[in-house]
N, C-alpha and C positions, 0 to 999 in steps of 0.2 A: 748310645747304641751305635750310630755313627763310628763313633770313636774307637768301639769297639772293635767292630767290623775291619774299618780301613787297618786296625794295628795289627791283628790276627792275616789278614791279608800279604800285610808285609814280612809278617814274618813265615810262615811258614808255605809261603808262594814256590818256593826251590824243592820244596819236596813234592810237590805237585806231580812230576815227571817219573820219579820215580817208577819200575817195572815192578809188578806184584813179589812179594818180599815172605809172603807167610805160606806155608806149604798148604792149609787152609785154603787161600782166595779161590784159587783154579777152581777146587772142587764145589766152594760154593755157589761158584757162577754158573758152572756147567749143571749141576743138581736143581738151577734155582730157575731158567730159563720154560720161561712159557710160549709155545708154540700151539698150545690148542686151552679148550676150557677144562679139559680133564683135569691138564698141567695145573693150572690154578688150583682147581680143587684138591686134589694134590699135596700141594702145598701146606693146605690146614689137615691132611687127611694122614701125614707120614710124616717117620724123625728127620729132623735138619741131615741133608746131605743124602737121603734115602736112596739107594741102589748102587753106591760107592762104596769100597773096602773099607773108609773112615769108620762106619758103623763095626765094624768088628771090635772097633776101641773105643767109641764113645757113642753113646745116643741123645739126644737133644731133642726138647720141642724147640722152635724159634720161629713161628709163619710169620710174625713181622715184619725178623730182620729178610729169612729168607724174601720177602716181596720189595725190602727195597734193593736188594740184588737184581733181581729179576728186574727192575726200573731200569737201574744200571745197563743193565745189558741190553734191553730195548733203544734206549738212547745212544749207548756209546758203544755197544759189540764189545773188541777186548782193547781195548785204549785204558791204560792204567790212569790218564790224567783224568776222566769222567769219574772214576770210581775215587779216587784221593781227594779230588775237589768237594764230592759227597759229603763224604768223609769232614774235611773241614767246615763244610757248611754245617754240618750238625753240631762241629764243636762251637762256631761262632752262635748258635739260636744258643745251646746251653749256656753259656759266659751270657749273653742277652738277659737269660732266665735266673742267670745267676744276681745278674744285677738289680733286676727287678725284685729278686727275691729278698733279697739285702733292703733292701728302699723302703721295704715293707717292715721288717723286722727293725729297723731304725729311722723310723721315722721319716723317711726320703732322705737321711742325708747323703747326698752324692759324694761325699769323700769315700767314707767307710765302702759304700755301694760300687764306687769304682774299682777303687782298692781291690777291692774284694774278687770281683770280677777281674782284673788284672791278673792279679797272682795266678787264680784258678786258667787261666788263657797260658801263659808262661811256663807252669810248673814241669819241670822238666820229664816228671814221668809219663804225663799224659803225651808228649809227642809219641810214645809206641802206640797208642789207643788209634791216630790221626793219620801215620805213616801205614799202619799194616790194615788193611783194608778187612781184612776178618774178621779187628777187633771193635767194627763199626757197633756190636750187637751192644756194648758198654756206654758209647755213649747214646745210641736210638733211647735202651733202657732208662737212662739219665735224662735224657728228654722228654719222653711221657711220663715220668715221676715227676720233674717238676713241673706241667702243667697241671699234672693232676695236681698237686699239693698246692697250686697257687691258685686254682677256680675252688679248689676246697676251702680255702683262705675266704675265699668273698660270699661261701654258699648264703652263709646267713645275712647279708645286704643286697641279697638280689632279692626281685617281684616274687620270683618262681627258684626258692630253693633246692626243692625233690628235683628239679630240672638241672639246676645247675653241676647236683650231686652226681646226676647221672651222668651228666658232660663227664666231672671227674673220675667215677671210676670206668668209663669209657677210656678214658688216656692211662687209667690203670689198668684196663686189660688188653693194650695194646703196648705198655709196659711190660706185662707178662710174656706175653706171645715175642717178645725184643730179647731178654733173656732172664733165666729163672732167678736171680738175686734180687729182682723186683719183690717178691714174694713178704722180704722184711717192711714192707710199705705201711700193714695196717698198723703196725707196731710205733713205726715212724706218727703216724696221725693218731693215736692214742697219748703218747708219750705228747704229743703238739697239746691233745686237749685237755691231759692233768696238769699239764705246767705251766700254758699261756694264756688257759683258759679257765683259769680258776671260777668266774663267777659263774660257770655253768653246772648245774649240778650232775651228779657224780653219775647216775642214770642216764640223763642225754648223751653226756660223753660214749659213753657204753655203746649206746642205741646207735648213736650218729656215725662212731668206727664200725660197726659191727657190718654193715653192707659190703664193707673192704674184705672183712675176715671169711663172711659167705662166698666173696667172688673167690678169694684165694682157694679155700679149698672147692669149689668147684673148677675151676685150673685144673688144681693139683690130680684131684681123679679125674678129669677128662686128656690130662698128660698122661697119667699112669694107662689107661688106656689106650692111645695110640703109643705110647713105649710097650707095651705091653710089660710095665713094671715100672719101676721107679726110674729109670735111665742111668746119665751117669756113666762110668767109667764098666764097660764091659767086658774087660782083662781086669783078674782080681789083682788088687794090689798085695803086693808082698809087706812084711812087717818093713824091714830097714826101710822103701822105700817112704811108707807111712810114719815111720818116725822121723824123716828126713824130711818130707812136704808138713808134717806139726811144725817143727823145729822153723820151716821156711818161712812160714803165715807166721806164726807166733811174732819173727823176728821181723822180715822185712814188710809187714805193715807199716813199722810206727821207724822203719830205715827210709822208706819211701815218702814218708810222711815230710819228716825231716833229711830230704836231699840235701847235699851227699853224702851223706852218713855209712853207706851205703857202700862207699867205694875204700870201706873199713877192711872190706873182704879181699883186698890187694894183700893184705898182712899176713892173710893165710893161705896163699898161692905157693908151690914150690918153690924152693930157691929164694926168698926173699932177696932185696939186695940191702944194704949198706943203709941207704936215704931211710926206707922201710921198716930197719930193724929199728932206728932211731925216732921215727915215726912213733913206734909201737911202745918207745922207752919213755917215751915225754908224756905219751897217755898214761902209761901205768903211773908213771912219778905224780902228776896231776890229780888222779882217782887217789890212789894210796893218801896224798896231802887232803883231799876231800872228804875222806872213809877216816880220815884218820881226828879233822877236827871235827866231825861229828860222834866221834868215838869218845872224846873231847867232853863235846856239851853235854853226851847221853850221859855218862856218870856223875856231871855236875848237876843233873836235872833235879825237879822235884818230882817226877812220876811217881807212878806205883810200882813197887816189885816186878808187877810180871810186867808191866808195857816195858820196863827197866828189860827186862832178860829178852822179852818177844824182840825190842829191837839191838841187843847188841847179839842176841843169836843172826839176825837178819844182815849184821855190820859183821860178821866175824864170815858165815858167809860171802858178801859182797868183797871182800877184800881174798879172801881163798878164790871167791872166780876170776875175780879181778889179777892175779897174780898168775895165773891158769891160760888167762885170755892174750895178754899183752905180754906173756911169755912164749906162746905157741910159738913166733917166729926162729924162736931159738932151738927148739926141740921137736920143728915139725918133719926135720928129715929122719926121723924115727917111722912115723906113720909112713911118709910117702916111699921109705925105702920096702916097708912091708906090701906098702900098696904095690909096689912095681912086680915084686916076687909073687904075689899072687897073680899080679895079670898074667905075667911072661910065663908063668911056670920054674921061674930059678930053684924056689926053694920050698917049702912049707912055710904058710904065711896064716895068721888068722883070720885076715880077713881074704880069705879064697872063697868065705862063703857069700861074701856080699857082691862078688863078680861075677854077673852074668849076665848074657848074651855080648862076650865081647869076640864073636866070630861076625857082629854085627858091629858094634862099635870099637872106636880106635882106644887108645890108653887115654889119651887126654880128656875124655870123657866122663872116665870116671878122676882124672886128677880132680873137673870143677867140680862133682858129686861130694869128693871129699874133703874139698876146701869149702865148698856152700856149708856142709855138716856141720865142721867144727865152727864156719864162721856163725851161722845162725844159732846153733847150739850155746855157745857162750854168750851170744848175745840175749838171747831169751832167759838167761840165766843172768843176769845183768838189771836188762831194762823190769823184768815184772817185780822179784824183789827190792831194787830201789826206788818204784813205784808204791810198793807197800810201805816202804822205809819212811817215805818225807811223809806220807798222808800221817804214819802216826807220829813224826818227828815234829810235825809242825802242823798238828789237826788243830787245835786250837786259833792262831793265823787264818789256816785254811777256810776255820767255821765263819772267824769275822769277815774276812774278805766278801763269804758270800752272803753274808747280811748285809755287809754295807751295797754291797751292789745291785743298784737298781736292775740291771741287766742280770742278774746270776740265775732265773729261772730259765734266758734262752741261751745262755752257755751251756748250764746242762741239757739241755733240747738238743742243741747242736752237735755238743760230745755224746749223746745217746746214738744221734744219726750218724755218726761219722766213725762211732764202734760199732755199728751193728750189724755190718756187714761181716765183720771178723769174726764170730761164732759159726756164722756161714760156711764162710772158706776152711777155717778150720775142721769142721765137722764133714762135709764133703773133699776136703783133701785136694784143693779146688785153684787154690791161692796162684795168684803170679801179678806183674806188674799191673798187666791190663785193667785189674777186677778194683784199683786203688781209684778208678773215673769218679764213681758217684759218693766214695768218701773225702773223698780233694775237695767239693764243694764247700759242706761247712766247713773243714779245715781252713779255706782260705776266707772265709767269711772270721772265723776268730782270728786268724791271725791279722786282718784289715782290721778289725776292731781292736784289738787288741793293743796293737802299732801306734793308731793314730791317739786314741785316747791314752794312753802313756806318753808320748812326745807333746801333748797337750797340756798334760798334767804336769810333766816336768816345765814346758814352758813357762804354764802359768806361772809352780814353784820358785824356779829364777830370778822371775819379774816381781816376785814379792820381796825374794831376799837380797835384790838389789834396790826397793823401794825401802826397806828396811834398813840395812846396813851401809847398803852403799858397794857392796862389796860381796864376791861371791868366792867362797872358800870351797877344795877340794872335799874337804868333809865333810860339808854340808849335802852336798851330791851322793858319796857312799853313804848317807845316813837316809837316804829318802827311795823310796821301796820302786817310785816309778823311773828312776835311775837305770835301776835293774831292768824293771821291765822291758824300756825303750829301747836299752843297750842288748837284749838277748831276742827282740822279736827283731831290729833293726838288722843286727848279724843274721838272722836266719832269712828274712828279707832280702838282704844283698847277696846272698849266696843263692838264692833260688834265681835272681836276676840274672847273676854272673852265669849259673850253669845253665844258664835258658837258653834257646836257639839263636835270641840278641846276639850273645856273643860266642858262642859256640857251632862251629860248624857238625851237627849228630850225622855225620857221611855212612857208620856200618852197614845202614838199610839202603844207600846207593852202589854200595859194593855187590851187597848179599844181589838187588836187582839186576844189575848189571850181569853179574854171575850166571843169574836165573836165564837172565834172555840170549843171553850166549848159548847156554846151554840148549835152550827148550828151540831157539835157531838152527842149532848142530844137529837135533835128534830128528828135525825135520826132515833136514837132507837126507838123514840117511834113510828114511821113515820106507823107504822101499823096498830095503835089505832088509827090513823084520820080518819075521812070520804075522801074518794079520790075525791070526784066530790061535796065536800061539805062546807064551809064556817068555819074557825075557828076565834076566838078572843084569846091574847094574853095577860096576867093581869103580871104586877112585874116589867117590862123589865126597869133597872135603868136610872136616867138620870144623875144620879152623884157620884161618889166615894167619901165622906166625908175625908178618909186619906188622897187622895190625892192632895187636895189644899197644902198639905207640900211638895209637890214634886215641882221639879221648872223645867221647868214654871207650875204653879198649874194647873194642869187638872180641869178645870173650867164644861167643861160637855160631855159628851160620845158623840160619833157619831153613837146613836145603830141603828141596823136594822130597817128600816123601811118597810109597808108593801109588797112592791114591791121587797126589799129586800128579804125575806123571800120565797114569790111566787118564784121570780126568783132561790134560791136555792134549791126550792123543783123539778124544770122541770128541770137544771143541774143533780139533782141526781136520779132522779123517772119521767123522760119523761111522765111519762104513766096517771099520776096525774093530774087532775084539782082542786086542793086546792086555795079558794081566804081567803087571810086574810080581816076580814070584821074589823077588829078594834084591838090598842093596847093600852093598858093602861100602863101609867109611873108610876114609883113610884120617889116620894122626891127626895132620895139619899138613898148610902148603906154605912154600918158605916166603911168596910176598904174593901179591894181587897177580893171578896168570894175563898175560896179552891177549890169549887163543885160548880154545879149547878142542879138542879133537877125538873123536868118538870112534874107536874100533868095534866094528861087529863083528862075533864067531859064530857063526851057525852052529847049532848042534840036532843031536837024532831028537828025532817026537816032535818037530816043527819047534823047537824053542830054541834061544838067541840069546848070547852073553854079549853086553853092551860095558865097552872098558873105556874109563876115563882116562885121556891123556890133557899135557898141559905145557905151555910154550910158555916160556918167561922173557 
């Protein structure tokens, strides 16, 4: 634990300083702040963010996270280091919990348990979770699920069980109240007690989840109640955008899963270059030689007719996306020249119909809309078919495997928790990097298991055939199954290393910060030339740093202020203010990191105020 600590410490100590980065934070500090008991009650009483424009777009229960905000700002006011420290201290208890939870599940052995614990500390997607102070509600929620799940783990060794239980779902209803993806919890503890709990009988399982499943839904109606409906996204979503967040969850689940994978989506960016397109030819050649020897053994097989056609329909497929996919860089100035004539107005374009509100956003905005599309889109047409492909390719394999393994009832435990939050995000249209916190868990638990018991296995293997022969031959290596193993969890191990903060400087959120406190400094100054009880619009505010697509990972697009943002920093620092932002306009991109920024105010009639972005380079 120690060990844990001081490493987690070291590493992401530099981003400590950081200035609030999520157009979120403001709002929820200001919303979250207790200055009498009302406030408090409050808090359990109305939607996260209650009396802020946020609420016109989304509603939330969260009184959890909302109070440890409100902590926050008791101790530290607006000092971005108290709230990021938070922050990491809750990722340091989870990794803690993660360890601990490993120990249990294996025996105590402290390899696997470190292991495991490592990766989950490192993984590079979980720095958004750590850096952006909003996204605290993912890991709070991940915290009181696993203490719940691990006092649930001992209910039945303690004096006082009913007591113990209620400890646990105590930490799962403050799980809930942290944020709503907790919900999949009784599921998780059910699924715990058919598959690791075999000698109980099938009834107590029942009985013993079934407290989980009463608290859930009473949650659930005592949310719908203060939402006064389901909550959720309070602007209807339009179809394109819901086949675009399908397409996004579906795909970068299991891209996030395995970082970098991720950064596939450089291929279907305008303009490709040169490096890129070659990139994109060695993949296709690779898959094609892959699609192509199993095209190979399916004919040579002994199946039966129809798995015979089920999987070369499934191969004939796989190789038509395949060829679709790792071709787009060649034929994607088709789409983007369409895309461009639809924004600008040049010409008749089909897709005119998919652009709108772009008297609010610049073109580059919808460039990434429509590079995200086709990159998720082929990708989910890729990963779930040749997922179906190898189970029946090699179901037989598959089945042995998990006979032989002593451990195969808490891999599926583990793969049960680490999928189940994806039905979730899918179904609520919900998905983004943040929400991948409490599935990394098991993920890094099998892949510590995984690693170490494969490198063991091949060891031992070695040491016999060189007790044996004397001598160790190439083909004796390609002939033995944990070869494979050690060699594809080992690569995917060194590359979550390699892309981890270790060696990687993630700087875009000290830009985007930087940006912010420039800004929210300027808007001070001028704070005297506004109308106070009067309406302003805001023209300039960037959506993209052009240098910085050469930073790695490319800062793809700002997280700026939005209006709620804004409002909320004007009543933190000028109570006395009724300022509504009535509108902001983006611009394109800016050509590198500005030095200055400089804020022109226009009065206009009706006491309202147009605020223009300027910028010194």
């Amino acid at each position: 634990a120690l060990i844990l600590i001081a490493f987690n410490l070291l590493l992401y100590k530099k981003y400590l300083n950081h200035y609030f980065v999520d157009p979120d934070t403001l709002t929820l500090i200001e919303t979250s702040r207790i200055t009498s008991f009302q406030d408090f009650i409050k808090i359990f009483t109305t939607p996260l963010m209650h009396g802020s424009s946020f609420m016109q777009l989304l509603k939330h229960y969260r009184p959890i996270s909302v109070l440890s905000f409100s902590l926050d700002y008791a101790i530290w006011d607006l000092q971005p280091f108290g709230y990021n420290l938070a922050n990491l201290i809750l990722h340091i208890l989870v990794s803690i919990l993660v360890f601990l939870l490993s120990s249990r599940f294996f025996k105590r052995n402290i390899w696997i348990s470190f292991l495991g614990a490592f990766i989950f500390s490192i993984h590079p997607v979980l720095l958004e979770n750590i850096i952006r102070i909003a996204f605290r509600q993912d890991i709070l929620a991940s915290f009181f699920l696993l203490l719940s799940f691990i006092i649930f783990q001992n209910h039945q060794k303690m004096k006082h069980p009913k007591l113990t239980i209620s400890f646990s779902l105590l930490f799962y209803l403050f799980a809930l109240g942290s944020k709503e993806f907790a919900v999949i919890f009784p599921f998780i503890i059910l699924s715990y007690l058919f598959l690791l709990q075999r000698e109980m009988p099938n009834s107590q399982k029942l009985k013993t989840s079934l407290p989980y499943f009463i608290l859930s839904i009473f949650f659930v109606i005592f949310r719908t109640i203060i939402l006064h409906g389901m909550g959720g996204a309070n602007v209807p979503i339009e179809l394109d955008r819901a086949i675009l967040r399908f397409f996004y969850a579906t795909a970068c689940f299991f891209m996030d899963l395995f970082y970098p994978l991720h950064l596939l989506k450089n291929l279907f960016l305008p303009e490709p270059s040169v490096v890129e397109k070659s990139i994109s030819l060695v993949i296709l050649v690779l898959l094609l030689v892959t699609w192509g020897w199993c095209l190979k053994k399916t004919l040579s097989s002994s199946k039966s007719k129809a798995l015979k056609r089920i999987t070369l329909t499934l191969l004939i497929f796989l190789i038509v996306n395949t060829l679709s996919m790792f071709l787009f860089p060649f034929y994607s100035h088709h789409f983007y020249n369409a895309l461009h004539d639809a924004y600008f107005g040049t010409s008749n374009s089909f897709l005119s119909i998919c652009i709108k509100g772009k008297n609010h956003f610049p073109y580059s905005y919808y460039l990434n809309l429509g590079s995200t599309f086709f990159f998720t889109f082929f990708t989910t047409l890729l990963i779930y078919p040749s997922i179906l492909f190898f189970s029946i390719h090699k179901f037989k394999e598959l089945r042995n495997l998990v006979k032989d393994s002593m451990n195969s009832p808490l891999f599926v435990f583990l793969i049960i928790w680490m999928l189940l939050p994806l039905p979730l995000y899918i179904l609520t249209l919900a998905f983004s990097h943040r929400t991948m916190y409490f599935s990394l868990i098991p993920f890094s638990i099998i892949l510590s298991y995984t690693l170490i018991k494969g490198v063991r296995e091949l060891i031992k293997y070695i040491k016999e055939l060189m007790l044996r022969d004397g001598t160790l031959k190439i083909k004796h290596l390609l002939s033995n199954k944990y070869f494979y193993s050690s060699l594809i969890t080992l690569l995917l191990f060194s590359t979550l290393v390699y892309f981890s903060p270790l060696f990687h400087n993630y700087d875009g959120w000290e830009i985007e910060g930087d940006l912010n406190k420039v800004f929210f400094n300027r808007l001070s100054a001028i704070y005297t030339d506004l109308p106070q009880n009067g309406e302003i619009e805001i023209y300039n505010l960037p959506y993209q740093i052009s240098s910085s697509k050469n930073h790695f990972p490319p800062l793809v697009e700002l997280s700026v202020p939005q209006g709620y943002t804004i409002e909320s920093w004007f009543k933190l620092h000028f109570p006395e203010n009724h300022i509504q932002v009535k509108k902001i306009k983006y611009i394109d991109d800016l050509p590198s990191i500005p030095e200055d920024i400089v804020l022109k105010v226009e009065r206009k009639a009706n006491d309202n105020a147009i605020i223009v972005v300027q910028y010194k380079f």
